[in-house]
Every structure is written in structure tokens, then in C-alpha cells.
CHARMM internal coordinates of N, CA and C (Angstrom, degrees):
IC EDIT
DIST 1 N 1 CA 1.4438
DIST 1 CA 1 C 1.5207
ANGL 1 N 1 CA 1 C 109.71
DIST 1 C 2 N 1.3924
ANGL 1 CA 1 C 2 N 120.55
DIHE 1 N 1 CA 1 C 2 N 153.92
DIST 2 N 2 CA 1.3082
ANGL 1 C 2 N 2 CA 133.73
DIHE 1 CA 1 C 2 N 2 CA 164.29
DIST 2 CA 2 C 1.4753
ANGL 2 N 2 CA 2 C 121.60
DIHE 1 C 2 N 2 CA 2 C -106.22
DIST 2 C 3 N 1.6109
ANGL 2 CA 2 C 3 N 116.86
DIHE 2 N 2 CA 2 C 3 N 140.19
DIST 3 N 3 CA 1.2095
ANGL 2 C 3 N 3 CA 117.15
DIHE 2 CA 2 C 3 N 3 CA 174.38
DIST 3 CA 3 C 1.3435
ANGL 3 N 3 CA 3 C 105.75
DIHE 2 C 3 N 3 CA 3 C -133.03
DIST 3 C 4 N 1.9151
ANGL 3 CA 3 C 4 N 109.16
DIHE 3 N 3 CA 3 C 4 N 154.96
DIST 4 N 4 CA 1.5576
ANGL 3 C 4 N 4 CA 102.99
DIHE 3 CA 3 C 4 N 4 CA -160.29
DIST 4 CA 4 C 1.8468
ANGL 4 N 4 CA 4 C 84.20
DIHE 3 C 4 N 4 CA 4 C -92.13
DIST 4 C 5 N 1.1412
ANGL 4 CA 4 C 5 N 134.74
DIHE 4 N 4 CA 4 C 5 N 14.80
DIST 5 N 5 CA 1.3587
ANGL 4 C 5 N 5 CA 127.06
DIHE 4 CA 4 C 5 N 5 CA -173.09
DIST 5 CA 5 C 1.4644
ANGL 5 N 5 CA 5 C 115.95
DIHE 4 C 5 N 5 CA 5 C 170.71
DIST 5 C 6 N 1.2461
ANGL 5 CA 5 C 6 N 111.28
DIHE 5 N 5 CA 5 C 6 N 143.14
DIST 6 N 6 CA 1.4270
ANGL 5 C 6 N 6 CA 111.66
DIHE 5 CA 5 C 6 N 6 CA -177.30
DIST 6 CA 6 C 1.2772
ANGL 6 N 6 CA 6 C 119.14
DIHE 5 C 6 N 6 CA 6 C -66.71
DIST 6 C 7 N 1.2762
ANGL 6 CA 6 C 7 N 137.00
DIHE 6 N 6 CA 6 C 7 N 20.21
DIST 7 N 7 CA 1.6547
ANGL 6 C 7 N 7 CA 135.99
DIHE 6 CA 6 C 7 N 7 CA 166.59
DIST 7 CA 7 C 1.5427
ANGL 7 N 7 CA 7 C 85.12
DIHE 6 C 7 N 7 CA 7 C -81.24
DIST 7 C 8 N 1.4320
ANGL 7 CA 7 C 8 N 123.39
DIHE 7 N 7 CA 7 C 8 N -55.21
DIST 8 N 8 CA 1.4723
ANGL 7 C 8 N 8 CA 129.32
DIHE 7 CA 7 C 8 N 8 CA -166.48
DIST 8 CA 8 C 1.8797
ANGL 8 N 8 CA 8 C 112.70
DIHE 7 C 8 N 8 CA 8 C -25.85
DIST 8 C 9 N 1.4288
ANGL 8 CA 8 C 9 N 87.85
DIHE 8 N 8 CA 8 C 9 N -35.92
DIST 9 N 9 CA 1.2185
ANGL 8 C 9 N 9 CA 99.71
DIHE 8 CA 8 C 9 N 9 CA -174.85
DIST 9 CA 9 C 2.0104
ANGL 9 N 9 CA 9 C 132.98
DIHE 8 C 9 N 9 CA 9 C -57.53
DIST 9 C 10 N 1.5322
ANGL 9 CA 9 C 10 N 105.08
DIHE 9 N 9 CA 9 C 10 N -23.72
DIST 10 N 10 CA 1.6090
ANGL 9 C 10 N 10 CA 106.75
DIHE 9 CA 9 C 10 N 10 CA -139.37
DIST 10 CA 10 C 1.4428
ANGL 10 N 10 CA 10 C 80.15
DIHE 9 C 10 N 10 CA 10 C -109.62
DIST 10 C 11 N 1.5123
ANGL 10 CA 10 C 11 N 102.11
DIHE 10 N 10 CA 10 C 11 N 139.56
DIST 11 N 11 CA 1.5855
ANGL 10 C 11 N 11 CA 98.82
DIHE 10 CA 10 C 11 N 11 CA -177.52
DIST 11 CA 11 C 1.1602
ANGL 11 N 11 CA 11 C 92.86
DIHE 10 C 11 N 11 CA 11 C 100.70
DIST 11 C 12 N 1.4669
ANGL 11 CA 11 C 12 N 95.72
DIHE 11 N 11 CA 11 C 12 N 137.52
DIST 12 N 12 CA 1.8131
ANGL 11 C 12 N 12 CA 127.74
DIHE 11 CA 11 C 12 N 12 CA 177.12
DIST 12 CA 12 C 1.1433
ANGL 12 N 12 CA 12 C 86.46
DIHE 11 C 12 N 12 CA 12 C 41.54
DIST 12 C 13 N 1.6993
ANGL 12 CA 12 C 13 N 113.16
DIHE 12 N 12 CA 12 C 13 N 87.58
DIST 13 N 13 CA 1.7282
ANGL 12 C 13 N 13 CA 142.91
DIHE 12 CA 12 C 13 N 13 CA 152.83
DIST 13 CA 13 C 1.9014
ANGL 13 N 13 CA 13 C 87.35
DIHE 12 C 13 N 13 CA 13 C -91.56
DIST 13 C 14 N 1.6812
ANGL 13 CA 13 C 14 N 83.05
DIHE 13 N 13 CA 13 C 14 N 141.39
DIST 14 N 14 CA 1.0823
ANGL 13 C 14 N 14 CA 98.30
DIHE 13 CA 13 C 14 N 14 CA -164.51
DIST 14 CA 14 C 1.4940
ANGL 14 N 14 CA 14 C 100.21
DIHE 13 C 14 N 14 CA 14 C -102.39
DIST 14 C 15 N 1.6511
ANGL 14 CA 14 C 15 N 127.38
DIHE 14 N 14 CA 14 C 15 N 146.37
DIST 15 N 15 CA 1.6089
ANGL 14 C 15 N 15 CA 139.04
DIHE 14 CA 14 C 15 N 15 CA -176.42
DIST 15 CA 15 C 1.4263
ANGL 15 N 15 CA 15 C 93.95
DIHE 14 C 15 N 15 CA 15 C -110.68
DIST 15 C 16 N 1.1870
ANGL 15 CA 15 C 16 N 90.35
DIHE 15 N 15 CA 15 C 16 N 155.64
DIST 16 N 16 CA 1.7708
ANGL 15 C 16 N 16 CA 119.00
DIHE 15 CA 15 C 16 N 16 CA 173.72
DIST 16 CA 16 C 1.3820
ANGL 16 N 16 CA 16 C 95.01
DIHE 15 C 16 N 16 CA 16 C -132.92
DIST 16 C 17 N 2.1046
ANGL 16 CA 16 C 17 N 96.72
DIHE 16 N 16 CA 16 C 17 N 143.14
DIST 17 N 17 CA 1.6072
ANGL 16 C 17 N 17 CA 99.10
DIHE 16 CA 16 C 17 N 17 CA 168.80
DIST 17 CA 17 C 1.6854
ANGL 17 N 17 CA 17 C 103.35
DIHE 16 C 17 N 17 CA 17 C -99.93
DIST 17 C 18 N 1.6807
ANGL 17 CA 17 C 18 N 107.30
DIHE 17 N 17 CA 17 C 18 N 136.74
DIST 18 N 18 CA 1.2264
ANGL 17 C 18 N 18 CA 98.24
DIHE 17 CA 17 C 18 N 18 CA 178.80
DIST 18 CA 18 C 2.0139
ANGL 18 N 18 CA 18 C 119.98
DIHE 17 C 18 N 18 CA 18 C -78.67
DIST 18 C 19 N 1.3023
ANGL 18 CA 18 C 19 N 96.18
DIHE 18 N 18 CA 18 C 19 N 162.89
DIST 19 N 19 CA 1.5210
ANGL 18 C 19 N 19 CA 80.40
DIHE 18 CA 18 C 19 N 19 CA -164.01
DIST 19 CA 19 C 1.8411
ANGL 19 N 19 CA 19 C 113.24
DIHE 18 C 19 N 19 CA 19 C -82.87
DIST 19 C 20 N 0.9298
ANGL 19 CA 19 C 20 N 130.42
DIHE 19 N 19 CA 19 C 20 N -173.67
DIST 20 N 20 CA 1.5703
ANGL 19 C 20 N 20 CA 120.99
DIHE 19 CA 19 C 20 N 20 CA -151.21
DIST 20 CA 20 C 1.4686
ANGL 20 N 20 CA 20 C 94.10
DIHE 19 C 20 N 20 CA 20 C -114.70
DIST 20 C 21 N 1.4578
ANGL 20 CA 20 C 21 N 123.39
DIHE 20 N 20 CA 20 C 21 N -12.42
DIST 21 N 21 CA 1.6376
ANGL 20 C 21 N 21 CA 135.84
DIHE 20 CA 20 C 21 N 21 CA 145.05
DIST 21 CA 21 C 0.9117
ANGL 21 N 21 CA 21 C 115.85
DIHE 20 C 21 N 21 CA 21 C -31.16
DIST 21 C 22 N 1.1529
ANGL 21 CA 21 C 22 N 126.23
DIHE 21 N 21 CA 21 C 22 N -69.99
DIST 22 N 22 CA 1.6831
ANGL 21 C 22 N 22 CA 150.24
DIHE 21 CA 21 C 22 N 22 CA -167.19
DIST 22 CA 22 C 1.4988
ANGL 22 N 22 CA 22 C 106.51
DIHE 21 C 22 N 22 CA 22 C -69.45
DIST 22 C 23 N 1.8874
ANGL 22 CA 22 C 23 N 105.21
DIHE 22 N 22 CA 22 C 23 N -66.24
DIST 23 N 23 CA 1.9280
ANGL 22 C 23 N 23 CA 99.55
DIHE 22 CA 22 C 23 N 23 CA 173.94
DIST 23 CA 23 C 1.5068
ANGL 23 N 23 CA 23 C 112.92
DIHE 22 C 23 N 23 CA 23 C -63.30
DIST 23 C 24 N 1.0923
ANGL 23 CA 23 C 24 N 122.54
DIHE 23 N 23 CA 23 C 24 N -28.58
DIST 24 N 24 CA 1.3931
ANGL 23 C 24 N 24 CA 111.86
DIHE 23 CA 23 C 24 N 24 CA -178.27
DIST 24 CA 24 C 1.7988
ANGL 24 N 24 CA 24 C 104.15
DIHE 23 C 24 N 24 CA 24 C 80.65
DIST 24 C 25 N 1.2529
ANGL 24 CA 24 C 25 N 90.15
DIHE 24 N 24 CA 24 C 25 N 7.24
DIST 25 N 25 CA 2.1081
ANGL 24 C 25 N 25 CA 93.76
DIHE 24 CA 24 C 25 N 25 CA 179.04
DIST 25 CA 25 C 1.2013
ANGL 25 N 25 CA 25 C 103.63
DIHE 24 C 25 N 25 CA 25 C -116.30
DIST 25 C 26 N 1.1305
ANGL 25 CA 25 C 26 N 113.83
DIHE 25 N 25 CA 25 C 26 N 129.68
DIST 26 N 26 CA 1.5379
ANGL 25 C 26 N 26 CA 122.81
DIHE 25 CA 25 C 26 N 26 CA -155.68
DIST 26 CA 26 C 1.8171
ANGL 26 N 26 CA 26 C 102.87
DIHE 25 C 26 N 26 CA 26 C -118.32
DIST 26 C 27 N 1.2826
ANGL 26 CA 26 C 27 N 109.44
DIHE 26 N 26 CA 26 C 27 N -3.43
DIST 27 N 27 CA 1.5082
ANGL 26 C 27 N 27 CA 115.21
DIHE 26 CA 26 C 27 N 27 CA 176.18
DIST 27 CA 27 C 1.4083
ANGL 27 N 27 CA 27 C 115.29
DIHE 26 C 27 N 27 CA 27 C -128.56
DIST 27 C 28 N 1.5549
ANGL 27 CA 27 C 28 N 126.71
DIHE 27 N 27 CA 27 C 28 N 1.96
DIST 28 N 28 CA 1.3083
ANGL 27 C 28 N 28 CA 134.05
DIHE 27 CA 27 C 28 N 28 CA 156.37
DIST 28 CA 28 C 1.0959
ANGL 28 N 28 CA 28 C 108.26
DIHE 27 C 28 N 28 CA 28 C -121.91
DIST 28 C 29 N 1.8788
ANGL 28 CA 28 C 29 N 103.21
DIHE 28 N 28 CA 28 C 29 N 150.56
DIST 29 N 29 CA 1.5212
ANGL 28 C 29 N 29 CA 123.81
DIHE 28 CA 28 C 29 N 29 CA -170.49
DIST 29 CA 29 C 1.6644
ANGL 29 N 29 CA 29 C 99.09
DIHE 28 C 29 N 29 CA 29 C -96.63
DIST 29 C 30 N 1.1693
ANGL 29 CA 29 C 30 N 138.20
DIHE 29 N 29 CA 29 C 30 N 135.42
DIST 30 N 30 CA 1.4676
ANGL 29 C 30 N 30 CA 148.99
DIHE 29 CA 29 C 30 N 30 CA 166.60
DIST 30 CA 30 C 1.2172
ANGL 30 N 30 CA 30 C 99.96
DIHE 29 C 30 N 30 CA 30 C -118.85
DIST 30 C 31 N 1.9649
ANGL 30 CA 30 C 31 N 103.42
DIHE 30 N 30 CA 30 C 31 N 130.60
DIST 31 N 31 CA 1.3685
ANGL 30 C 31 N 31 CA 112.10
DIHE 30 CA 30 C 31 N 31 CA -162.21
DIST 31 CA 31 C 2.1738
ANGL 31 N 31 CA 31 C 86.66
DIHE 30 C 31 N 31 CA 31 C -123.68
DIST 31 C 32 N 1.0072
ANGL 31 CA 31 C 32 N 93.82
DIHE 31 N 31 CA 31 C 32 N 166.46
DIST 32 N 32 CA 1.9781
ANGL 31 C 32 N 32 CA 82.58
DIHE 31 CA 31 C 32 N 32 CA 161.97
DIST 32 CA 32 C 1.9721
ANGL 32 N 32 CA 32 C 95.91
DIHE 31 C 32 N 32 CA 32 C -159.98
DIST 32 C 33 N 1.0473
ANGL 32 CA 32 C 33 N 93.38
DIHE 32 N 32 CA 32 C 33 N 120.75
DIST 33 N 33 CA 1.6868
ANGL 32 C 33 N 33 CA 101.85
DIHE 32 CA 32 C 33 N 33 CA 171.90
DIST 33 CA 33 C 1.1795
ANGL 33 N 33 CA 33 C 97.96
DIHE 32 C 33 N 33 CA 33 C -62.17
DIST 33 C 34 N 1.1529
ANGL 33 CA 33 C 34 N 105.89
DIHE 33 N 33 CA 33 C 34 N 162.36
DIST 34 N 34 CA 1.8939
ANGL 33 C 34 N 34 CA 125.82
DIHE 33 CA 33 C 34 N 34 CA -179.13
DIST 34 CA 34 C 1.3121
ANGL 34 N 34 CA 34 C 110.26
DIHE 33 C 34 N 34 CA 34 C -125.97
DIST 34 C 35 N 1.8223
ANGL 34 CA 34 C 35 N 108.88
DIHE 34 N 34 CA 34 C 35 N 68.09
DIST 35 N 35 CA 1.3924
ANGL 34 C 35 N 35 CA 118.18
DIHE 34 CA 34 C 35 N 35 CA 163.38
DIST 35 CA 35 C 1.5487
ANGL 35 N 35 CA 35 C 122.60
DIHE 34 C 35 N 35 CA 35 C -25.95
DIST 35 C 36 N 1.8445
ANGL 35 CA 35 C 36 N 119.78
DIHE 35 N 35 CA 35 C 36 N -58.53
DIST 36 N 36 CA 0.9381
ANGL 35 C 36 N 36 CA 130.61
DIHE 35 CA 35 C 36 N 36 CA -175.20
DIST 36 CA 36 C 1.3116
ANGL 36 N 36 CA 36 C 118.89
DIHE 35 C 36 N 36 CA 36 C -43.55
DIST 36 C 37 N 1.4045
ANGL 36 CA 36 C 37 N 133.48
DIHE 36 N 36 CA 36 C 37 N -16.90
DIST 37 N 37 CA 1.5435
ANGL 36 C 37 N 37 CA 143.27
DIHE 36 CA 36 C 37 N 37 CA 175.43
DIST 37 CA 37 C 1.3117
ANGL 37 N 37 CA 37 C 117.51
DIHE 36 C 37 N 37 CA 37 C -92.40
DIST 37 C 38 N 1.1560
ANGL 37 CA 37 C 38 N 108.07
DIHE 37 N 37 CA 37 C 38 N 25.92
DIST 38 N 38 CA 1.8075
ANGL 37 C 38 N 38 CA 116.30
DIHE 37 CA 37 C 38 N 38 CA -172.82
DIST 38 CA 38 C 1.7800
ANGL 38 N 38 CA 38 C 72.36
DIHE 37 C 38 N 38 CA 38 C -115.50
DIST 38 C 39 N 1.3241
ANGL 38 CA 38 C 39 N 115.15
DIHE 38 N 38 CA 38 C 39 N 155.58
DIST 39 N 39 CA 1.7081
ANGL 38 C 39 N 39 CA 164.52
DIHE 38 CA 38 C 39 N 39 CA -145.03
DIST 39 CA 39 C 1.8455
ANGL 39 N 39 CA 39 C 78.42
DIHE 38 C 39 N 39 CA 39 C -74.65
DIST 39 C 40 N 1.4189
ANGL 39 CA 39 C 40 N 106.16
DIHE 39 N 39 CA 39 C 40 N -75.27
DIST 40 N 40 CA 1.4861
ANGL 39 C 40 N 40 CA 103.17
DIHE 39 CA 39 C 40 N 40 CA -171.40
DIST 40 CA 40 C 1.5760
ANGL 40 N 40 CA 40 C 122.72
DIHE 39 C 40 N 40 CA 40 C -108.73
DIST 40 C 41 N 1.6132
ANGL 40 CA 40 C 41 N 103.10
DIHE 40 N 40 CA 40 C 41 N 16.01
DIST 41 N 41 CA 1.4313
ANGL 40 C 41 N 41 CA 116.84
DIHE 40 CA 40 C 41 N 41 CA 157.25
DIST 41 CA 41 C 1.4849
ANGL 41 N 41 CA 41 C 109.82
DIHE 40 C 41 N 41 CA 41 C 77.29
DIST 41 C 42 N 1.6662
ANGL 41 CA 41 C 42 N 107.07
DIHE 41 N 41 CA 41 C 42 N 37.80
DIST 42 N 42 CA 1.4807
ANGL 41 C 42 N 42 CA 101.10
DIHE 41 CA 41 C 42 N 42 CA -175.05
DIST 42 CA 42 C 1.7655
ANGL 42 N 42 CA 42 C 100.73
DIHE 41 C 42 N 42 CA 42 C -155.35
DIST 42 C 43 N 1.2066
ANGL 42 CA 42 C 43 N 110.06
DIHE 42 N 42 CA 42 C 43 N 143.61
DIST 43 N 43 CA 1.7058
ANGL 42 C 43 N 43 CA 115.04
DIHE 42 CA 42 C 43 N 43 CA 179.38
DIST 43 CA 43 C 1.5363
ANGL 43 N 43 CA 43 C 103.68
DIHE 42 C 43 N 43 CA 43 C -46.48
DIST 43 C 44 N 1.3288
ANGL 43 CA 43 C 44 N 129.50
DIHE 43 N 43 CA 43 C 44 N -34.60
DIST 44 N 44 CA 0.9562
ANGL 43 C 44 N 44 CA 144.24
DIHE 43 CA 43 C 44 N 44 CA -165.87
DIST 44 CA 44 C 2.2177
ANGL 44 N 44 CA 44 C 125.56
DIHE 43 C 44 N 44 CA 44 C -44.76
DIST 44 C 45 N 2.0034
ANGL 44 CA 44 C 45 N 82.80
DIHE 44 N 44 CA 44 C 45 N -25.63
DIST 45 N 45 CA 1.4042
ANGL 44 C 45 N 45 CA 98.05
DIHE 44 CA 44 C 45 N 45 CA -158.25
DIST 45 CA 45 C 1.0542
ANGL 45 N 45 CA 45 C 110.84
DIHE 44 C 45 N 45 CA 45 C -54.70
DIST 45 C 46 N 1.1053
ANGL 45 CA 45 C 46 N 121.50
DIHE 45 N 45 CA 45 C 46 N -62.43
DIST 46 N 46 CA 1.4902
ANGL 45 C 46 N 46 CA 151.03
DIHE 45 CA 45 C 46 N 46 CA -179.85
DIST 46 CA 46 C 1.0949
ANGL 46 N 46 CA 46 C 115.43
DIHE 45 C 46 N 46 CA 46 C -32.50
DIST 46 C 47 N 1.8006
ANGL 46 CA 46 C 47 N 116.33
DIHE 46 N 46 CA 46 C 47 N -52.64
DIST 47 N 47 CA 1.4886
ANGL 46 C 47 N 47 CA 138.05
DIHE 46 CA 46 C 47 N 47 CA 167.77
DIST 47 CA 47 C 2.0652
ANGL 47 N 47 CA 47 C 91.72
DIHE 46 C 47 N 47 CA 47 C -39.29
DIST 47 C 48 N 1.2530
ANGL 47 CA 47 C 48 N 91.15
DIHE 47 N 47 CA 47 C 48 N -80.53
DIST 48 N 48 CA 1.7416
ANGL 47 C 48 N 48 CA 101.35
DIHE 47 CA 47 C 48 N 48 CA -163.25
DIST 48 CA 48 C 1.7357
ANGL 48 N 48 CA 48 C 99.05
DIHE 47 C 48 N 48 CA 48 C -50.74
DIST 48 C 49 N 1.0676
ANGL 48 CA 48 C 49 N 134.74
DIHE 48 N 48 CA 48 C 49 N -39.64
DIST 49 N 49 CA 1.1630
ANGL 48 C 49 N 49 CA 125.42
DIHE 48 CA 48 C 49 N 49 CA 179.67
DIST 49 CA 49 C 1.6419
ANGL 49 N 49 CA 49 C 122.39
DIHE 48 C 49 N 49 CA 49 C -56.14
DIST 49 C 50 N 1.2399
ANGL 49 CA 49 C 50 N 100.68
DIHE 49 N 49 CA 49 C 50 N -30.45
DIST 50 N 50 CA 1.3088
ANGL 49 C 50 N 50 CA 115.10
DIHE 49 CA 49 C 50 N 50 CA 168.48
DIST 50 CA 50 C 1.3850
ANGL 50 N 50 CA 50 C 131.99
DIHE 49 C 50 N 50 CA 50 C -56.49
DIST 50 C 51 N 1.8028
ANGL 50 CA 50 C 51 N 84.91
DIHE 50 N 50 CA 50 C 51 N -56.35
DIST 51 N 51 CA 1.6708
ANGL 50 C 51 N 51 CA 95.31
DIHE 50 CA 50 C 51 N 51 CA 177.78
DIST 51 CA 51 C 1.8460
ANGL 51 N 51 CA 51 C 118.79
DIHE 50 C 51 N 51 CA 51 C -72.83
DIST 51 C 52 N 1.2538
ANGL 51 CA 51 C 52 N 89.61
DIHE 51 N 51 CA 51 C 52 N -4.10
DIST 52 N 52 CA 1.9059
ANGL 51 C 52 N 52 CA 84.10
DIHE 51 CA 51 C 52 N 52 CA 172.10
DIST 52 CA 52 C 1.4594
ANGL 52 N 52 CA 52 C 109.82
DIHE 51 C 52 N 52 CA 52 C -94.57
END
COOR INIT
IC SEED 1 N 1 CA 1 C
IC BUILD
């Protein structure tokens, strides 16, 4: 994808389901957002995007 600017960016952080290999739980789903794909790699973005 292309963005004309890094605001484009923040919002709709993307989750992964972890696999049931790894949890070893075979009747719950474990999801983990992927903070690291936000603009400056922190929950935080969104906050500051706001406040401007």
C-alpha cells in the first residue's frame, strides 16, 4: 500500500492469531495486535494523533 503521509498510517493496527502450537491451548484463541506497525511503533500514536 501507499500513503500520501505518515498520519495515513495510525489506525487499523493489524492482529495476528497466535497458533495453538505455540499456546499449547487448544480451546482458546490468542490474538496479539502488532503495535510495532504504527508510524512510531507505540500504542501511543493514535493518542497524539488525536490531540492534534
Amino acid at each position: 500500500m501507499k500513503y500520501n503521509n505518515v498520519l495515513e498510517l495510525i489506525g487499523n493496527t493489524p492482529i495476528i492469531k497466535i497458533d495453538d502450537d505455540i499456546t499449547k491451548l487448544k480451546h482458546i484463541e490468542i490474538w496479539a495486535k502488532c503495535e510495532l506497525f504504527n508510524p512510531f511503533g507505540s500504542v501511543k500514536d493514535r493518542t497524539a494523533l488525536r490531540d492534534f
